[in-house]
C-alpha positions as a printed NumPy array, in Angstrom:
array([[-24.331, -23.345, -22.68 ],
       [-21.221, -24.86 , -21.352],
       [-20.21 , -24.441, -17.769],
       [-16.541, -25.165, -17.063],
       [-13.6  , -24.29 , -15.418],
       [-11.447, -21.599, -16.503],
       [ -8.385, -22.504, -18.265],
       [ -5.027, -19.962, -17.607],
       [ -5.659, -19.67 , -21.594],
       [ -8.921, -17.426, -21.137],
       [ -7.261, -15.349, -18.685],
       [ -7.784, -12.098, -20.263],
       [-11.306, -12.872, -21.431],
       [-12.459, -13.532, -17.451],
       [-10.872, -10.484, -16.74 ],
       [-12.509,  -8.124, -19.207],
       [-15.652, -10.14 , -18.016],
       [-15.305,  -8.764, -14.586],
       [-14.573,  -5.573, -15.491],
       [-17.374,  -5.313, -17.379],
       [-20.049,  -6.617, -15.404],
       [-18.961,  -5.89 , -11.754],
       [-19.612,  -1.888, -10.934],
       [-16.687,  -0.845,  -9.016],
       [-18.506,   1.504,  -6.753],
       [-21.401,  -1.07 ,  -5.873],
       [-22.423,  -1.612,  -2.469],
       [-21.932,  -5.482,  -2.612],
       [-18.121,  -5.13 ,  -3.492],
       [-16.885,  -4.213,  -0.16 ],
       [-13.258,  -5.34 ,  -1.077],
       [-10.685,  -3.984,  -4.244],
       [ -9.323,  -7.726,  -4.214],
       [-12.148,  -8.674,  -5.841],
       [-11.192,  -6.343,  -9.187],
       [ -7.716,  -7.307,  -8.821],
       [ -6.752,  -9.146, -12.281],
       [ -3.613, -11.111, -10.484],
       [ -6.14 , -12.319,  -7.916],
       [ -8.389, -13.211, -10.792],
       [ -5.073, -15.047, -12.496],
       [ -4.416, -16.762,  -9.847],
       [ -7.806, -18.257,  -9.254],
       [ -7.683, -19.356, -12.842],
       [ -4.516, -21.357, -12.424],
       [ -5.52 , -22.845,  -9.41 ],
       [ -8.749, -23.702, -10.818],
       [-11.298, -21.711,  -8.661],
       [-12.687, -20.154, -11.245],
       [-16.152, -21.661, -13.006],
       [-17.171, -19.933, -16.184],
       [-20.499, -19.849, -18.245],
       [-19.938, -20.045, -21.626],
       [-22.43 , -19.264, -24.583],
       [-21.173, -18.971, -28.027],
       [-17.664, -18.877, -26.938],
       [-18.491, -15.928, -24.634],
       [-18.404, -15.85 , -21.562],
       [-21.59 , -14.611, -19.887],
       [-21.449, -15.865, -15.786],
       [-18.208, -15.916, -13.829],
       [-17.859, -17.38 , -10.176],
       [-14.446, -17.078,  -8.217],
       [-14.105, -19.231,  -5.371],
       [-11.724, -21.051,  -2.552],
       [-12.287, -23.764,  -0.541],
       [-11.283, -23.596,   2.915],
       [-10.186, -26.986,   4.422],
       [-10.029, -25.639,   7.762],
       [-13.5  , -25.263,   8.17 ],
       [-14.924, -27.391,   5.101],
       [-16.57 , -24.932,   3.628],
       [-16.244, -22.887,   0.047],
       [-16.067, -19.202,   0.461],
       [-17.609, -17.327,  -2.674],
       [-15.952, -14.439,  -3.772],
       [-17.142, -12.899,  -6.644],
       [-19.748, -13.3  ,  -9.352],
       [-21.103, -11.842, -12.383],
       [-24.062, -13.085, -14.633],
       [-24.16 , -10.958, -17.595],
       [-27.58 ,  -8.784, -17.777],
       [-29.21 , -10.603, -20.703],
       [-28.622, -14.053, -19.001],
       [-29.551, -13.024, -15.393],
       [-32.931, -14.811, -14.051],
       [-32.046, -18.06 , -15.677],
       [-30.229, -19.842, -13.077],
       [-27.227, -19.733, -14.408],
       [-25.598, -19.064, -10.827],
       [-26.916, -22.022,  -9.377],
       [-25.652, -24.136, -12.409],
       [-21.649, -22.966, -11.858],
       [-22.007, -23.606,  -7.82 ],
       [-23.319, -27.02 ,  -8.693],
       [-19.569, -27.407, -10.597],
       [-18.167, -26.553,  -6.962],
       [-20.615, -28.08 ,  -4.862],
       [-18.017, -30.375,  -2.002],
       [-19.129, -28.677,   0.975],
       [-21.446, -26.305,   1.62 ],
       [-20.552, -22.282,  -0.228],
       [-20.846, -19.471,   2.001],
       [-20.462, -15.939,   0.678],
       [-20.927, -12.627,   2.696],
       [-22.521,  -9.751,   1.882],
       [-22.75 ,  -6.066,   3.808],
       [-25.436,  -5.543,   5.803],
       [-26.586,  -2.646,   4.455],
       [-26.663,  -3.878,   0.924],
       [-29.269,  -4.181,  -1.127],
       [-27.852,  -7.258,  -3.043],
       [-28.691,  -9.126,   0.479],
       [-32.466,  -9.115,  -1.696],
       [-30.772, -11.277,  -4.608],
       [-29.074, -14.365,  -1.8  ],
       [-33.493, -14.107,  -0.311],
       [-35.085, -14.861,  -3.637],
       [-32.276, -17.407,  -4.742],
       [-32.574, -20.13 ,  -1.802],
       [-29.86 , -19.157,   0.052],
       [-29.866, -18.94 ,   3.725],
       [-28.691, -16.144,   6.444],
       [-26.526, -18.286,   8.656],
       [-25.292, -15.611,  10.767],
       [-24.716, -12.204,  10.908],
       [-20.528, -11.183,  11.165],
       [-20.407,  -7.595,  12.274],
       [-21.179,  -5.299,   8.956],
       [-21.809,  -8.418,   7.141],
       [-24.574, -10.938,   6.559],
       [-23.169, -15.114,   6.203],
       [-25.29 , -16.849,   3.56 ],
       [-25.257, -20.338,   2.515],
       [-25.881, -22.207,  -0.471],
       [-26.623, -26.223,   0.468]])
């Protein structure tokens, strides 16, 4: 397995990725941004964008932006593909990232708030409908 950034050159294939393996009607995406494909092109280009790579496919996907203001990375989206979920594979592509400390939210009412428990994140704070986690 290779984990590297994305290159503007596997645009398409990221895309597809997402589409495939994020459920559009799922509780945890609480935004349309994150299916946006010009969002996900721009990411790519300004290299926020980690990729898993396994045969030259890509099975795990992380979009992310670091924030200067507050020196922090915010998490947007993320997608492990189902037969490579439970083997880290997260944790490897945030270790790419890994400046400052990656926060991601996630509604409160969600049951993907289970997955950031049993993966060593923390609940910093809770931000109206959403939960804060961390990943030191």
């Amino acid at each position: 397995m290779r984990i590297i950034m994305a290159s503007p050159t596997e645009i398409h294939k990221v895309n597809s990725f997402f589409i495939e393996h994020l459920n559009p009607i799922s509780s945890e995406l609480y935004s349309a941004e994150f299916l946006c494909p010009l969002g996900i092109q721009a990411a790519i280009r300004r290299n926020q964008m980690v990729v898993a790579v396994v045969d030259g496919e890509i099975v795990g996907a992380v979009r992310f932006y670091p924030k200067k203001t507050t020196n922090t990375i915010s998490l947007y989206q993320f997608a492990i593909s189902k037969e490579h979920r439970g083997k880290g594979i997260l944790k490897k592509m945030l270790l790419i990232i890994k400046s400052a400390p990656i926060l991601a939210l996630c509604p409160v009412a969600s049951e993907f708030n289970n997955y950031f428990l049993k993966t060593d994140w923390k609940l910093q704070e809770k931000r109206g409908e959403y939960n804060e986690w961390i990943f030191h």
